[in-house]
C-alpha positions in Angstrom: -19.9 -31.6 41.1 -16.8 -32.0 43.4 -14.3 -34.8 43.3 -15.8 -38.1 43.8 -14.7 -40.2 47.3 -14.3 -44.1 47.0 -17.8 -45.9 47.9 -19.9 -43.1 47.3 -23.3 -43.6 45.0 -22.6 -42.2 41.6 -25.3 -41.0 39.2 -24.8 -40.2 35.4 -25.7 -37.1 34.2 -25.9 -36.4 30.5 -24.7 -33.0 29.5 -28.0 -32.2 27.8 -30.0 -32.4 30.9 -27.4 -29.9 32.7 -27.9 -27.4 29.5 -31.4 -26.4 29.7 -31.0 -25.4 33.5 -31.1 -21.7 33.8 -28.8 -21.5 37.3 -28.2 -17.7 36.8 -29.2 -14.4 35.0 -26.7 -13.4 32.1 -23.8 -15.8 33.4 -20.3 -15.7 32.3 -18.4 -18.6 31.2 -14.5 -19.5 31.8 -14.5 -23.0 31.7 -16.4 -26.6 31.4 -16.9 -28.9 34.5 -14.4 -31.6 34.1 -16.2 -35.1 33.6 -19.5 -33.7 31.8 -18.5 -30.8 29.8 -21.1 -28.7 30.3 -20.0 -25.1 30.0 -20.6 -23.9 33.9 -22.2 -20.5 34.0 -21.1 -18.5 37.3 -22.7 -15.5 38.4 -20.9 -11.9 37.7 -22.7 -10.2 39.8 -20.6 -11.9 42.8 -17.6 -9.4 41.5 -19.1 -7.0 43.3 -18.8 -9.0 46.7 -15.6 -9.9 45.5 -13.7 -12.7 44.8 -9.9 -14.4 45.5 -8.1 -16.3 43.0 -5.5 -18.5 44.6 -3.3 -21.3 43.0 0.4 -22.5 43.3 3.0 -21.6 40.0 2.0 -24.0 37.6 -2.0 -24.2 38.2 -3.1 -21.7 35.6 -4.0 -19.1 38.5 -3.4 -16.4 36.0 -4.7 -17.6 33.1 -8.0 -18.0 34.8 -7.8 -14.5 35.8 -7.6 -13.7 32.4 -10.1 -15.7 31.1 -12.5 -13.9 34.1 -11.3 -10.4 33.1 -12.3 -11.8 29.0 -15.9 -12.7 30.0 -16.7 -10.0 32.2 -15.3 -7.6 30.2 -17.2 -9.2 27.3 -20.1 -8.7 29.2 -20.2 -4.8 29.1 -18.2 -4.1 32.9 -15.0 -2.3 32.9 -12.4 -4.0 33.9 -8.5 -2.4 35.6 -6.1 -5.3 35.6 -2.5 -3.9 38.1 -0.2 -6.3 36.1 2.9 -6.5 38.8 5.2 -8.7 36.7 4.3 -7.2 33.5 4.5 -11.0 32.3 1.0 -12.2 32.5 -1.5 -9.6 31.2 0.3 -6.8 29.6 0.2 -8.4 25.9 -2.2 -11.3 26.5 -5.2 -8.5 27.5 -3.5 -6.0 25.1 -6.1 -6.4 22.3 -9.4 -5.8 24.9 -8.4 -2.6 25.5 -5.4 -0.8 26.6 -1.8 -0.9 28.4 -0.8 1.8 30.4 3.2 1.4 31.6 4.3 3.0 35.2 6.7 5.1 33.4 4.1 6.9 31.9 2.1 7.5 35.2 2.0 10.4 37.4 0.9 9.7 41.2 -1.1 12.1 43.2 1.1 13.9 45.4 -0.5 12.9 48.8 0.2 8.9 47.6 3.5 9.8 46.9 4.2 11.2 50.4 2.2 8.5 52.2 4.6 5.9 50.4 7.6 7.3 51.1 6.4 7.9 54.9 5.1 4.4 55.4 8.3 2.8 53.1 11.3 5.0 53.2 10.8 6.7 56.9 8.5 4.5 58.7 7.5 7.2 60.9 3.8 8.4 60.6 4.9 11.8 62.5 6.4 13.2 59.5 3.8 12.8 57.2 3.4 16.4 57.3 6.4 17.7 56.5 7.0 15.2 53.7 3.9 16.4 51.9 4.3 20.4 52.6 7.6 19.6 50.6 6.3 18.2 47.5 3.8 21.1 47.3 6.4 23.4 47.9 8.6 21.5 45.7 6.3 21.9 43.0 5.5 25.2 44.0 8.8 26.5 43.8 10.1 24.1 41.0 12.6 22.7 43.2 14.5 26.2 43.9 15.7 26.5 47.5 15.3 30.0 47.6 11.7 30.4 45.8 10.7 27.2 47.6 11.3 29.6 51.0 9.9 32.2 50.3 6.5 30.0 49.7 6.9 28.8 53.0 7.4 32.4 54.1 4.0 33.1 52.3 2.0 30.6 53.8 3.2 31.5 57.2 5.9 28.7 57.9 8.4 31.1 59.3 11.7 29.6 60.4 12.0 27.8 63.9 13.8 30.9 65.7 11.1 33.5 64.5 8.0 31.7 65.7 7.9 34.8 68.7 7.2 37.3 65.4 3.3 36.9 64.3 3.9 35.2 60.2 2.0 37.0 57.6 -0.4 34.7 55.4 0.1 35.6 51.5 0.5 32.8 49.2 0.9 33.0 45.6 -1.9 30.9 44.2 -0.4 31.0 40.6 2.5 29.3 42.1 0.7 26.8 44.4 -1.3 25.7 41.3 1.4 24.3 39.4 1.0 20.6 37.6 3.5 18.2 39.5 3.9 16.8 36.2 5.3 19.2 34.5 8.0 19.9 37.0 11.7 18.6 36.7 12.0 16.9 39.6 15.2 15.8 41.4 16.0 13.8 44.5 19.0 15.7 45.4 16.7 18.4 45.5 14.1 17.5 47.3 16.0 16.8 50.0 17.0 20.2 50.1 13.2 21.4 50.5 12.2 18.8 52.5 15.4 19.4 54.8 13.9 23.4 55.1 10.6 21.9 55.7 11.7 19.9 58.7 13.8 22.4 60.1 11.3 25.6 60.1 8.6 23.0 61.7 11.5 22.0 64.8 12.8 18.9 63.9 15.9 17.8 66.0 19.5 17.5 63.5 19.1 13.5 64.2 15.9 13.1 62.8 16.8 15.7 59.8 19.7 13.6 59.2 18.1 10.5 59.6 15.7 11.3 57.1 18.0 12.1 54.4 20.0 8.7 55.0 17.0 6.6 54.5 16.0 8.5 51.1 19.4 7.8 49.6 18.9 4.0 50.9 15.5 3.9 50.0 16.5 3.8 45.7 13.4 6.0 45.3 14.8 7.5 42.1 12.5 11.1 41.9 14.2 12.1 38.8 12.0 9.2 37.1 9.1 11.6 37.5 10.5 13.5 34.8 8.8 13.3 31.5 5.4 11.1 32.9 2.2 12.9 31.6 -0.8 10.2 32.4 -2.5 11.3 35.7 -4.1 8.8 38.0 -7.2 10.2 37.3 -6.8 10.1 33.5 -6.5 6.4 34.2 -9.7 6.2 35.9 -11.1 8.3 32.8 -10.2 5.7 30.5 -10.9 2.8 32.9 -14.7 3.6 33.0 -14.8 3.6 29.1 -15.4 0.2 29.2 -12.8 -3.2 28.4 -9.6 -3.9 29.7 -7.1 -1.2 31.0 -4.2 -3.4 32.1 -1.6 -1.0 33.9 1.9 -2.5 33.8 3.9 -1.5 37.5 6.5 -4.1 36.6 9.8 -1.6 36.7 9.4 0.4 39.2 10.4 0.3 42.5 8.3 -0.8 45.1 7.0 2.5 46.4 6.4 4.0 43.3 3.9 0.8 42.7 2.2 1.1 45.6 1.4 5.0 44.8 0.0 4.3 41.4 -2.0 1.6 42.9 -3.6 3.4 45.6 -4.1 6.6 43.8 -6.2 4.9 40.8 -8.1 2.8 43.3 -9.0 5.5 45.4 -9.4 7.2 41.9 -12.0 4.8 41.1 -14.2 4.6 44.4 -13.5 8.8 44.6 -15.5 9.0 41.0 -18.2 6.0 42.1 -19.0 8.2 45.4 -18.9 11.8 44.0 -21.2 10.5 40.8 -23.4 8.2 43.2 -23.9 6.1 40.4 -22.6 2.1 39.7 -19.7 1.9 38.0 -19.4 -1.7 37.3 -15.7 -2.2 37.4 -13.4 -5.1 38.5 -10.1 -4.0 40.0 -7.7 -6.9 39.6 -4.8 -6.9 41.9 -1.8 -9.7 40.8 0.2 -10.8 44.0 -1.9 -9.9 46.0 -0.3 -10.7 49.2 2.0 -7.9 48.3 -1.0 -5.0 48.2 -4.1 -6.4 50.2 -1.4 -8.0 53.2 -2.1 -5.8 56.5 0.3 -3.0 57.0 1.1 -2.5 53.3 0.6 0.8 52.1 -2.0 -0.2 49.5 -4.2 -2.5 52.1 -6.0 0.7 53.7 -7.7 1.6 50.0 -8.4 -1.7 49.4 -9.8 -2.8 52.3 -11.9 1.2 51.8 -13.3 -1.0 48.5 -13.6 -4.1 50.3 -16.1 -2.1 52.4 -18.1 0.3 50.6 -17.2 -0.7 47.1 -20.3 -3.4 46.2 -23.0 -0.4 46.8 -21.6 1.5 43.3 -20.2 -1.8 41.4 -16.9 -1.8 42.2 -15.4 -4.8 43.0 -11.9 -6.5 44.1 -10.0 -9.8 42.3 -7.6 -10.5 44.0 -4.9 -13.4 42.7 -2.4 -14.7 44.6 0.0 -18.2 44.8 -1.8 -18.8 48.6 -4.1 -17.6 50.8 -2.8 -15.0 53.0 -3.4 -15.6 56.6 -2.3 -11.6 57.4 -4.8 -10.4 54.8 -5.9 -7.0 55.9 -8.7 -7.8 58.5 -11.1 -5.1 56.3 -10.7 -7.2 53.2 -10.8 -10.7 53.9 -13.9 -10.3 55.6 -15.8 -8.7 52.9 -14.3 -11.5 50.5 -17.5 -13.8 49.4 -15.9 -15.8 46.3 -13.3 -18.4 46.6 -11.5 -20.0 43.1 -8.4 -22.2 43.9 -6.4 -24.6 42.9 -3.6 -26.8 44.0 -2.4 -25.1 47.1 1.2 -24.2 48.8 0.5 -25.0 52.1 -1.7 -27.1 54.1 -3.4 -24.7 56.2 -4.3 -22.5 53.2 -7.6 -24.9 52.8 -8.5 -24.4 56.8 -8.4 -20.7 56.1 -10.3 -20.6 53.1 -13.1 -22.8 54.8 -13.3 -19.8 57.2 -14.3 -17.6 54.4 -16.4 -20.1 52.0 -17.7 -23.6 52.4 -14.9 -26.2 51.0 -16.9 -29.1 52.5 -16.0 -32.4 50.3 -12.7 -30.5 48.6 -9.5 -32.4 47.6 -6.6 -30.4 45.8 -4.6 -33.5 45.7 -6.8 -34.2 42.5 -6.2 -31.5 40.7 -4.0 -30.8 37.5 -3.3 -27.8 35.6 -6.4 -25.5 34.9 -8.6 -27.7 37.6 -10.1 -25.2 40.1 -12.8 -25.2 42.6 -15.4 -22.3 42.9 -17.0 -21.4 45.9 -19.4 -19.0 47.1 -21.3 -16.3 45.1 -19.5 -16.9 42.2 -20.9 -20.9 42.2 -24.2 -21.2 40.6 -24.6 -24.3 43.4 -24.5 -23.7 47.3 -21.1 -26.3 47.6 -18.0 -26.2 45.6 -17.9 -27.0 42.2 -14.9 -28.0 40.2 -14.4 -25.9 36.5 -11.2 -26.6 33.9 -10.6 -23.2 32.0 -11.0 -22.7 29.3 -7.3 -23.4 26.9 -8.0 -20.2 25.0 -8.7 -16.5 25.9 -11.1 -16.1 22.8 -13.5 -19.0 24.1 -14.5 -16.8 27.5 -17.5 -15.3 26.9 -20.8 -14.3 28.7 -24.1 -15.5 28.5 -25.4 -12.0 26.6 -23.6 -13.0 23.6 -24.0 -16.6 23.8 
C-alpha cells in the first residue's frame, strides 16, 4: 500500500478483491490508491482526534483539504473552513454553503484586547486596562468626557483621588451597548485608553509607549465601522450544517487572529454549554501561522486540541511543513497525519514522532500523491491515496 523498495516480493491484487472489504463504518472518499484504483475509504470519525495536512506549494495540499471538507461535509458534519489567502476555498467551497468576509465580522471585545495586548503591546500587564477601554469606549461611544464619567461610575476614580472612598453607580443602559453599532475611531481610543492607564497609575513612559506602538501597529479601528456579523452569529450558521468558509484574507494580522479565536472559542463555548456533539471540523490554512506556540490563536486551539473530541469538534490543520514549534497542547493531541512532498528533511523525523511513517519515501511522489497515517488510514501503516481531480467526485460512503 506504500511505495514499493527494489527486491521486495510483490503480489497482484485485483481491484475487485479490494472492493468488497468493509475496512470502516460510513467511510469518506477523497481519492483512489495509485496502482490499483480502488477508491480508499478512510475513517471520519478520526476528525475528531484530528488530523494535519502538510505538503510543499505545488503538491495539491489544498486541494485535498477541499476535497476532505466536500466528503465530510457530504456526510452530514458541519464544516468552518478560516480561508487565510482568500485564494483557495472562498469560491471553490462557495456552492456547499456559505462565505463570510472579515470585513463583515465583528470580534468579541475581550479577543480584540487580547490581540492587541499580545501583538501591538506585548505586555500581558496591561491587559486590563486595554479591555476596561473598549467597554468604556463603547460605553461612552468614544466621548472623552461621557467615557469618564463611566469610569467615575464604576468606581475608577482618578490616580490622585484614590485617598476619597469611589462611589459604585454604573449606568447599565450605557454599559449594554452593541460594539457593533458604535463608530469607532483609533484616534479615539487612544484617548480613552490613555484616561484608562492614567486613573489606574501608569508611569508617562509606558502611557506614551503605548500610544507609539498603536500608531505602528497599522491596527486600523475605524474598519470596525459598518461590520454587523457577530462571532457568535458565525457559530449560529456554522452548526447549520455544510461549508462556512470565512475569508480573513484583508485584514491585518491582528484582526485575523481575533476572528479566529473568537469563533473557535465560539464553537467549543456552544459544544460545552449544550453538552451535546457538535460534529464540526474547524479547518485552519497556514497553520503554522495560528496553531505555532506563542501565537495568539494557539491557546484556543490547543483548548480544542484538548477537550474538543468529547463533543465532535475537531481540528484540520494544513500547512506547507510540519512545524517543529507547534504549540506543545496541539501537536500532541494530533492522531492523523496526510502529507506529501515535504520542504525540509527533518519534517519526516517529526512526523514519525506523531504517526508511524515506517516504509515512507516522498521522493516518489508527484502532484496529488499523499500518504495517510494514523486514524484517518483504514490500515495500521501508511497508505498512499491520489485525490481525487474534481471536488464533485468526493463523496462519503452514506451516499455511495
Amino acid at each position: 500500500m506504500t511505495a514499493v523498495s527494489t527486491g521486495a516480493r510483490v503480489e497482484l491484487v485485483e481491484r475487485g478483491d479490494l472492493e468488497g472489504l468493509k475496512l470502516v463504518d460510513d467511510p469518506i472518499y477523497i481519492g483512489v490508491h495509485p496502482a490499483s484504483g480502488w477508491p480508499l475509504p478512510l475513517d471520519p470519525r478520526a476528525v475528531d482526534y484530528h488530523i494535519a495536512v502538510v505538503g510543499a506549494t505545488g503538491s495539491g495540499k489544498s486541494h485535498l483539504v477541499r476535497l476532505l471538507a466536500a466528503a465530510l461535509a457530504k456526510q452530514g458534519r458541519s464544516v468552518v473552513v478560516f480561508d487565510h489567502t482568500g485564494l483557495d476555498y472562498v469560491e471553490q467551497l462557495s456552492h456547499l454553503g456559505r462565505v463570510i468576509r472579515d470585513t463583515e465580522v465583528f470580534p468579541e471585545l475581550s479577543s480584540i484586547a487580547e490581540v492587541i495586548v499580545q501583538e501591538v503591546f506585548r505586555d500581558d500587564k496591561l491587559m486590563d486596562d486595554v479591555e476596561i477601554a473598549l467597554y468604556t469606549y463603547v460605553a461612552s461611544e468614544g466621548d472623552l468626557g461621557r467615557a469618564e464619567a463611566l469610569l467615575d461610575s464604576i468606581g475608577l476614580v482618578e490616580y490622585s483621588k484614590r485617598g476619597v472612598r469611589a462611589s459604585f453607580n454604573p449606568s447599565w443602559d450605557a454599559w449594554s451597548k452593541e460594539p457593533s453599532e458604535v463608530e469607532w475611531s483609533g484616534i479615539k481610543f487612544q484617548e480613552v485608553l490613555d484616561t484608562v492607564m492614567l486613573r489606574v497609575g501608569r508611569h508617562a513612559s509606558t502611557r506614551a509607549r503605548a500610544r507609539f506602538r498603536l500608531m505602528k501597529s497599522g491596527l486600523d479601528l475605524s474598519k470596525l465601522g459598518g461590520r454587523e456579523v457577530k462571532a457568535e452569529e458565525i457559530v449560529d450558521r456554522a452548526l447549520e450544517g455544510g461549508v462556512t468558509v470565512v475569508d480573513i484574507s484583508t485584514e491585518p494580522m491582528p484582526v485575523r487572529y481575533s476572528i479566529v479565536r473568537s469563533v473557535v472559542s465560539g464553537l467549543l463555548r456552544r459544544a460545552e454549554m449544550e453538552r451535546r456533539r457538535v460534529d464540526t471540523a474547524i479547518v485552519v490554512d497556514e497553520a503554522q501561522i495560528y496553531a505555532a506556540k506563542g501565537q495568539p490563536t494557539a491557546g484556543v486551539l490547543a483548548d480544542v486540541a484538548r477537550r474538543g473530541r468529547k463533543w465532535g469538534l475537531g481540528l484540520v490543520l494544513a500547512s506547507q511543513r510540519w512545524v517543529a514549534d507547534l504549540d506543545p497542547g496541539i501537536r500532541a493531541n494530533v492522531n492523523s497525519v496526510v502529507f506529501s512532498s515535504l520542504q525540509a528533511s527533518t519534517d519526516l523525523e517529526d512526523i514519525g514522532r506523531v504517526v508511524s511513517v515506517s516504509a515512507v519515501d516522498v521522493d516518489v511522489l508527484g502532484t496529488g500523491d499523499f500518504y495517510v497515517c494514523g486514524l484517518l488510514s483504514p490500515f495500521r501503516r501508511p497508505i498512499l491515496v491520489h485525490t481525487f481531480s474534481k471536488l464533485e467526485d468526493a463523496y462519503a460512503g452514506r451516499g455511495a
